[in-house]
C-alpha positions as CSV (number, residue, x, y, z in Angstrom):
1,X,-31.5,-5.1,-15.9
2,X,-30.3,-8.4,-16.4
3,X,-31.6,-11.0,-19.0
4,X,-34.2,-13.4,-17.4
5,X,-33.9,-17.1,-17.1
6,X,-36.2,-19.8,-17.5
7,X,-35.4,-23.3,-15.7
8,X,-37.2,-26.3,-17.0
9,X,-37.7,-29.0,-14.1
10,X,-38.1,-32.5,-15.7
11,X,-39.1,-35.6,-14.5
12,X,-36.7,-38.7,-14.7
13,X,-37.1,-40.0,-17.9
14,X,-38.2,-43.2,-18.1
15,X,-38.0,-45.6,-21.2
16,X,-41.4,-46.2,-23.4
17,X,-42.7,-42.9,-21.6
18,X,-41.0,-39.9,-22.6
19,X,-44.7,-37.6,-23.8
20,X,-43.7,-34.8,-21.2
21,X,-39.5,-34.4,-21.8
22,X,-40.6,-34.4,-25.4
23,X,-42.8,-31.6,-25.0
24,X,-41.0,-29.4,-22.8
25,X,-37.5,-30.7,-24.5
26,X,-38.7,-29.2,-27.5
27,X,-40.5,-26.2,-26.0
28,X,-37.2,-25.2,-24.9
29,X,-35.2,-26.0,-28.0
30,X,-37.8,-24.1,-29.9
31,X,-37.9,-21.0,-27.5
32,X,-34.1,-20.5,-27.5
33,X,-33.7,-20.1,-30.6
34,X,-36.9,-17.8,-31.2
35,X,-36.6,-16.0,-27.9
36,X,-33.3,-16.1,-26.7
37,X,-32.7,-12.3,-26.3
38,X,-35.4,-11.8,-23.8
39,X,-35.4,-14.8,-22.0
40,X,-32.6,-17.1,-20.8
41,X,-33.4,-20.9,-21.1
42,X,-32.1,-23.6,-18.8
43,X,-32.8,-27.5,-18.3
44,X,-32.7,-29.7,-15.0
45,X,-33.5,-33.3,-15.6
46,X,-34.0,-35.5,-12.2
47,X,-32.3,-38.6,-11.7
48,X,-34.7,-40.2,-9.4
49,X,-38.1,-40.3,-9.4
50,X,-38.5,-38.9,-5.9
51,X,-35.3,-36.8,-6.5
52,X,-35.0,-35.3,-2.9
53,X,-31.3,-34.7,-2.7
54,X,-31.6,-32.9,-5.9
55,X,-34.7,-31.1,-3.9
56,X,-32.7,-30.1,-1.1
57,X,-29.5,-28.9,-3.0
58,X,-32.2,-26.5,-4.8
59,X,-33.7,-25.3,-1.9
60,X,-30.6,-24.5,-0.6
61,X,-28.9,-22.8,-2.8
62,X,-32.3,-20.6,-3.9
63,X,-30.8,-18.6,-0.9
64,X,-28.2,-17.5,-2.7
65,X,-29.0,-17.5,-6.2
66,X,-30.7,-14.7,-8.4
67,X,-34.4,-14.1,-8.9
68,X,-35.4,-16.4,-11.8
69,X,-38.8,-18.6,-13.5
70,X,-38.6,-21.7,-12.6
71,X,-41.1,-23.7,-14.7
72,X,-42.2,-27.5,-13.0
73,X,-43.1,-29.4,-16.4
74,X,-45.0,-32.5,-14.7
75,X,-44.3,-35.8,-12.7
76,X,-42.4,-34.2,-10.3
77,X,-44.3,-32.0,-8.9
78,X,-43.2,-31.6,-5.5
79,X,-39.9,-29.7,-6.9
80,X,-42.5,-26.6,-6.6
81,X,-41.5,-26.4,-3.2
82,X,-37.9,-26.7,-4.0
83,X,-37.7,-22.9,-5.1
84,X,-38.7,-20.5,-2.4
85,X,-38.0,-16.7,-3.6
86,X,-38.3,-18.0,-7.4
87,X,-41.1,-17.5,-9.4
88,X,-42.7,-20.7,-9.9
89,X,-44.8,-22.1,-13.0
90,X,-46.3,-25.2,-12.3
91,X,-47.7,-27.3,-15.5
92,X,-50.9,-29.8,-14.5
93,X,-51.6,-32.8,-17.2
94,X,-54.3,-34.3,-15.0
95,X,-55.7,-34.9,-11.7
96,X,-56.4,-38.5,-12.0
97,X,-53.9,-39.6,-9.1
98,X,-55.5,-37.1,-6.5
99,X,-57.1,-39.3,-4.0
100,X,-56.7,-42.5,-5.4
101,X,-54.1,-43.4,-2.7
102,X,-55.5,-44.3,0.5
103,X,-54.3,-43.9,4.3
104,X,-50.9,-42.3,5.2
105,X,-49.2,-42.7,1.7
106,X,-52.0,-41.6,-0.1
107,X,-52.2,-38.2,2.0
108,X,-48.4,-37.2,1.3
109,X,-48.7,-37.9,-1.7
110,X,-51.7,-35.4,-2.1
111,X,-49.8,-32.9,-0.2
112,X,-46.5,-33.1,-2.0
113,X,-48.1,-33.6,-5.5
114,X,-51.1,-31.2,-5.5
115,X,-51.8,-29.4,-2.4
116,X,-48.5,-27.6,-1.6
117,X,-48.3,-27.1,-5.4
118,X,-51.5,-25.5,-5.8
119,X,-50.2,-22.9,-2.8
120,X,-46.8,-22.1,-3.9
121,X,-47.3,-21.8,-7.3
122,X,-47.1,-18.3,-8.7
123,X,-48.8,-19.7,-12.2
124,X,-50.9,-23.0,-12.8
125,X,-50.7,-24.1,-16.9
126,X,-53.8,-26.7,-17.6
127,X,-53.2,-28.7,-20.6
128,X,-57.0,-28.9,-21.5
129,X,-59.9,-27.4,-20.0
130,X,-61.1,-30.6,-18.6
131,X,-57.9,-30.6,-16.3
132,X,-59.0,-27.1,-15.7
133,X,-62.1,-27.8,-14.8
134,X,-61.3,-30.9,-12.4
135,X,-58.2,-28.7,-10.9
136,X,-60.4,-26.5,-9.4
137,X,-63.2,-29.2,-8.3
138,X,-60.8,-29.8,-6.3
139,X,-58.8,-26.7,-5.2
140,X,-60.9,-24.0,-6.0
141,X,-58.5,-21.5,-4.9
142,X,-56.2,-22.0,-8.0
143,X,-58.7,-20.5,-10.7
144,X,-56.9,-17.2,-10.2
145,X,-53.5,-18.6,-11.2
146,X,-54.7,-21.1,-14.2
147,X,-54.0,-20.5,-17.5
148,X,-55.2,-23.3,-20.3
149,X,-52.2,-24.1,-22.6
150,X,-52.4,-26.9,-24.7
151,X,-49.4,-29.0,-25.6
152,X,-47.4,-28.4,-28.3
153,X,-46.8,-30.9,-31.1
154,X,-43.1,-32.0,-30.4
155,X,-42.2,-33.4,-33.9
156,X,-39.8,-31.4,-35.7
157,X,-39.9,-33.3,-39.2
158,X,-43.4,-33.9,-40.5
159,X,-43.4,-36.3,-43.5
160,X,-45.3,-35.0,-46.4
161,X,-49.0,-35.6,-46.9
162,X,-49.4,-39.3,-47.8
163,X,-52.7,-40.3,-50.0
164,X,-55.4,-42.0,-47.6
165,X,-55.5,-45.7,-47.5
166,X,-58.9,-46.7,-48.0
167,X,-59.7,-48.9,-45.6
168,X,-61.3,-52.9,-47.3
169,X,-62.5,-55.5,-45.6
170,X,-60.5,-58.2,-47.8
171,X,-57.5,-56.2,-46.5
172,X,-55.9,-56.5,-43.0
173,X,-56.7,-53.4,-41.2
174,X,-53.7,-52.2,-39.0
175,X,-54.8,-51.0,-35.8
176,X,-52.4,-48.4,-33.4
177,X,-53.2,-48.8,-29.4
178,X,-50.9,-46.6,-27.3
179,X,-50.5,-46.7,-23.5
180,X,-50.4,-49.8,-20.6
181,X,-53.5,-48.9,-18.5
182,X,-56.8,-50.6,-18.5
183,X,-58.0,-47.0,-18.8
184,X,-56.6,-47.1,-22.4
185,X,-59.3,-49.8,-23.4
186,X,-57.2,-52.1,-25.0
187,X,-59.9,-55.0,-23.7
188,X,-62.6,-53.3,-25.6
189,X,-61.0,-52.4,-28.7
190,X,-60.1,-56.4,-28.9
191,X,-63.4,-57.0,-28.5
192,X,-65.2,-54.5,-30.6
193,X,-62.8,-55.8,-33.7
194,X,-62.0,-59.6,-33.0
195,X,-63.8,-60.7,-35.6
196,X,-62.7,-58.3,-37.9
197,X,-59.5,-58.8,-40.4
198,X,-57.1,-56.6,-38.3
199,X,-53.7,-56.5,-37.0
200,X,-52.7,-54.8,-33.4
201,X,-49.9,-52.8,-32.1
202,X,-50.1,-52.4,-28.6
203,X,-47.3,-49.6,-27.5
204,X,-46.5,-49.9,-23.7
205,X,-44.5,-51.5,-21.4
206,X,-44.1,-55.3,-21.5
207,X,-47.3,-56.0,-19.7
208,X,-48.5,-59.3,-18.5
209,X,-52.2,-58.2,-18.6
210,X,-53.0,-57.4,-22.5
211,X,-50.1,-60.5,-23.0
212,X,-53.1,-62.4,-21.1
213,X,-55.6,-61.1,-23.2
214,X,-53.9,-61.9,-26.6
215,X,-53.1,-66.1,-25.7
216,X,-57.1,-66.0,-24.2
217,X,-58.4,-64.6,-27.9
218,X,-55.5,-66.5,-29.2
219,X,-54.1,-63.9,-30.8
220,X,-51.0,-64.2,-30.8
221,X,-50.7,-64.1,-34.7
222,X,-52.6,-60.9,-35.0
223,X,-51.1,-58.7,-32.3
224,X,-47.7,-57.3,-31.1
225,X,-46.5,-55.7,-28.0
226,X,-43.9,-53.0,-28.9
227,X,-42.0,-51.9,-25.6
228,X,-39.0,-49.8,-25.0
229,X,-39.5,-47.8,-28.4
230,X,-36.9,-44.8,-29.5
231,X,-38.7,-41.8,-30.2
232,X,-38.1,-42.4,-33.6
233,X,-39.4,-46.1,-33.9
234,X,-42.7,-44.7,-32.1
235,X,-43.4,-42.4,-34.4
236,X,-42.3,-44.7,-37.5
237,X,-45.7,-46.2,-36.3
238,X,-48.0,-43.6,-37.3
239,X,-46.5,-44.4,-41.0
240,X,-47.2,-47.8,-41.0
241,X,-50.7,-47.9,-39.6
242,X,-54.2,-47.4,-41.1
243,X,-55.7,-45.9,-37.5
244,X,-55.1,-44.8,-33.9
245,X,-57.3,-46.2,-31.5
246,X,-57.1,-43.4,-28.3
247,X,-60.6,-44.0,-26.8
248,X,-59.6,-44.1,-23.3
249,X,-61.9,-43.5,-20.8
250,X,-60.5,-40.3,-19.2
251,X,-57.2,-38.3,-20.5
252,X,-55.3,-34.8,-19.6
253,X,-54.9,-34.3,-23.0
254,X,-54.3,-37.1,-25.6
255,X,-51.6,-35.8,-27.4
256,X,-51.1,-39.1,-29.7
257,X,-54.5,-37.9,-31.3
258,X,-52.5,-34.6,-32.5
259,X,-49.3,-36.8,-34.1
260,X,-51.6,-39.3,-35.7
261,X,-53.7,-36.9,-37.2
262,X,-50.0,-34.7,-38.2
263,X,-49.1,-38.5,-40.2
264,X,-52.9,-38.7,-41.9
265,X,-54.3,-41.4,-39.9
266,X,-58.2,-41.3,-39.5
267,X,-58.4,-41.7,-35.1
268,X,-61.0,-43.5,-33.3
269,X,-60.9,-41.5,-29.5
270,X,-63.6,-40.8,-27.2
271,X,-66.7,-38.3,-27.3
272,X,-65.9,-37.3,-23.6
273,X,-63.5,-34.2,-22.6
274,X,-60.5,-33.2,-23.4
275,X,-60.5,-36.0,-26.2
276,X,-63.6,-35.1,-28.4
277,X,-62.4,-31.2,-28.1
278,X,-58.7,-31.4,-28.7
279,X,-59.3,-33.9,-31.7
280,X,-61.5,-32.2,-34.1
281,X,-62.8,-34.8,-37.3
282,X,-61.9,-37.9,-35.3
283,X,-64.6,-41.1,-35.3
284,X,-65.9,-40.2,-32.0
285,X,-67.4,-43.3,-29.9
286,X,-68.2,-44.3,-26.1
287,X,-65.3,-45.7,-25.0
288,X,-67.5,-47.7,-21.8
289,X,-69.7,-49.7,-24.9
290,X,-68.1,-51.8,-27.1
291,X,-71.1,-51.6,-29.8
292,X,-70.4,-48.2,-30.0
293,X,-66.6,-48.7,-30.7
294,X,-67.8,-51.9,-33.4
295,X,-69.3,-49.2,-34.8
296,X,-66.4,-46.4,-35.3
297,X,-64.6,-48.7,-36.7
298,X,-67.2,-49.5,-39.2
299,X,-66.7,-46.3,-40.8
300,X,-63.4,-46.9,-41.8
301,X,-64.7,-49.0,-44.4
302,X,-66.9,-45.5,-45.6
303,X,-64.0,-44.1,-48.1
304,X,-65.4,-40.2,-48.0
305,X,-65.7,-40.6,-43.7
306,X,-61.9,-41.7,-44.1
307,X,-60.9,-38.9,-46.4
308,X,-62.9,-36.3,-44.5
309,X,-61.0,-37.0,-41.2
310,X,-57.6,-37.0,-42.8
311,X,-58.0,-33.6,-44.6
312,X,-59.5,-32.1,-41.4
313,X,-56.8,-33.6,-38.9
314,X,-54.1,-32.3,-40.9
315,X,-55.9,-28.9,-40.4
316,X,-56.1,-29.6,-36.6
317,X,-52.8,-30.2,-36.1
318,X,-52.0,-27.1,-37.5
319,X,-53.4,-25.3,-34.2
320,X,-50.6,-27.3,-32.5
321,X,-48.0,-26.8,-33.9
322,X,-44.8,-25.8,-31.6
323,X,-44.5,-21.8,-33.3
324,X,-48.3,-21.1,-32.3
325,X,-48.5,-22.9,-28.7
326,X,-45.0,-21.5,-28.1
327,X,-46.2,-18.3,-28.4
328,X,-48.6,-18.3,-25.1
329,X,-45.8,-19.6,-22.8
330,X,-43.5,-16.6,-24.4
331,X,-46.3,-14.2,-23.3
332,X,-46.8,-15.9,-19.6
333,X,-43.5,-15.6,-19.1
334,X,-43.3,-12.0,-20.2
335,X,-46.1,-11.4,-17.6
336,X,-44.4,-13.2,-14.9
337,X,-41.2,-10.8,-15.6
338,X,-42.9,-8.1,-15.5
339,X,-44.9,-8.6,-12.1
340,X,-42.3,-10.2,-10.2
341,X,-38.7,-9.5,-11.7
């Protein structure tokens, strides 16, 4: 019998928003090396965000071509389709976009990016059982092909353990926001910790909404917008920042709260699902009440609440790391070979 092969589908990648090709990128470095006598590993990266010439060439020549996993990563969903006689994995981050299109657009896009997916698939991957849990609000038919998988730390290079920097009030407290939508609670976060001594870094695209918000608090000598990042400058931040603020109001995952805590910053995140499962130790607030998040960031100032987090998110991320999540794809794969190859 011959070898089988694994095709990763990616999304086109876009610059200052590159979580999922890292992920899957180095799922499938780390997998052909580990696992590269059972399995066969392969890579096709769209060029277009609605890639249909690249959609029909596949469905085309799936005719023709041998038996094989063909594993849709995220963002381009629709390229489930693109395979008929493959065996097709289909990876879910969230379901925040179903139904939040209205009339005629919003119904293809439904189709195309959940409904047909949800059919065809042969296997559904969940990052989080929140996304679980909403998938199958929704499409109740698919809790016979999910599987929850969480996502993989993709940093190859850890630094070491660095000592925790005890957070003072007489020094400037340098605050980590990561990701463009309002969702994100960038406006609360200014607000909860204007009249602190802090310094921001928003990471997102240039955005003329939290560009608004820093000449109306006139802050302009307090906070920076860092756009178009290399992988490597984004994760420089992590070094050079006393805390992440992730307390958005709904996530897929959060993997951000997984690389902070892997660089020994304390993280402020949500207590709502997936966010106040997948990171373990974090300060935990409401991220609809901006008391609450005043208040998280109070306990930076508590040295033994600041040393506790940072010894127990270096033990989190541990659960993350690429050899133990790599591991449950290598077995879904296995089971997918042996039912259907």
């Amino acid at each position: 019998m011959n070898t089988p092969f694994v095709l990763f589908v990616l999304r086109k990648s876009h610059q200052g928003n590159f979580s999922i090709e890292n992920i899957y990128n180095g799922l499938y470095s780390f997998l052909k090396g580990e696992n590269g006598e059972r399995f066969r590993y392969g890579r096709l990266q769209l060029s277009r965000t609605f890639d249909f010439l690249t959609f029909i060439n596949c469905f085309i020549t799936s005719f023709f071509s041998q038996k094989k996993i063909v594993h849709i990563t995220g963002g381009c969903d629709y390229m489930v389709m693109a395979f008929p006689g493959m065996i097709r994995v289909w990876t879910v981050h969230d379901t925040f976009r179903y139904r939040e299109m209205r009339g005629i657009r919003g119904r293809f896009f439904d189709w195309l990016f959940y409904r047909l997916p949800v059919r065809f698939s042969h296997s559904i991957i969940c990052v989080s059982n929140a996304t679980k849990e909403s998938l199958e609000k929704y499409f109740p038919e698919a809790s016979t092909k999910i599987v929850v998988v969480h996502n993989p730390l993709p940093i190859a290079n850890i630094p070491p353990v660095r000592e925790a920097r005890i957070s003072k009030r007489e020094r400037t407290l340098k605050i980590l926001q990561i990701g463009a939508k309002p969702l994100k609670n960038y406006e609360r976060l200014i607000m909860a910790t204007i009249h602190l001594n802090v310094q921001y870094t928003f990471v997102q695209p240039d955005n003329p909404r939290i560009r608004k918000l820093i000449q109306q608090h006139k802050l302009q000598e307090r906070a920076r917008v860092a756009n178009n990042l290399s992988r490597d400058a984004f994760l420089s931040l992590y070094e050079t920042h006393d805390v992440l603020f992730f307390a958005s109001e709904r996530e897929g995952f959060g993997l951000p709260i997984i690389e902070a805590q892997a660089y020994g910053l304390p993280v402020i995140t949500s207590n709502i699902a997936p966010m106040n499962s997948i990171g373990k130790n974090c300060i935990l607030v409401d991220p609809f009440d901006t008391e609450s998040i005043a208040l998280g960031f109070e306990k930076l100032y508590d040295p033994a609440i600041v040393r506790m987090s940072i010894k127990k998110g270096y033990e989190n991320y541990e659960e993350f790391k690429m050899e133990h999540v790599s591991r449950n794809y290598q077995s879904l794969y296995e089971d997918l070979a042996q039912r259907f190859l």
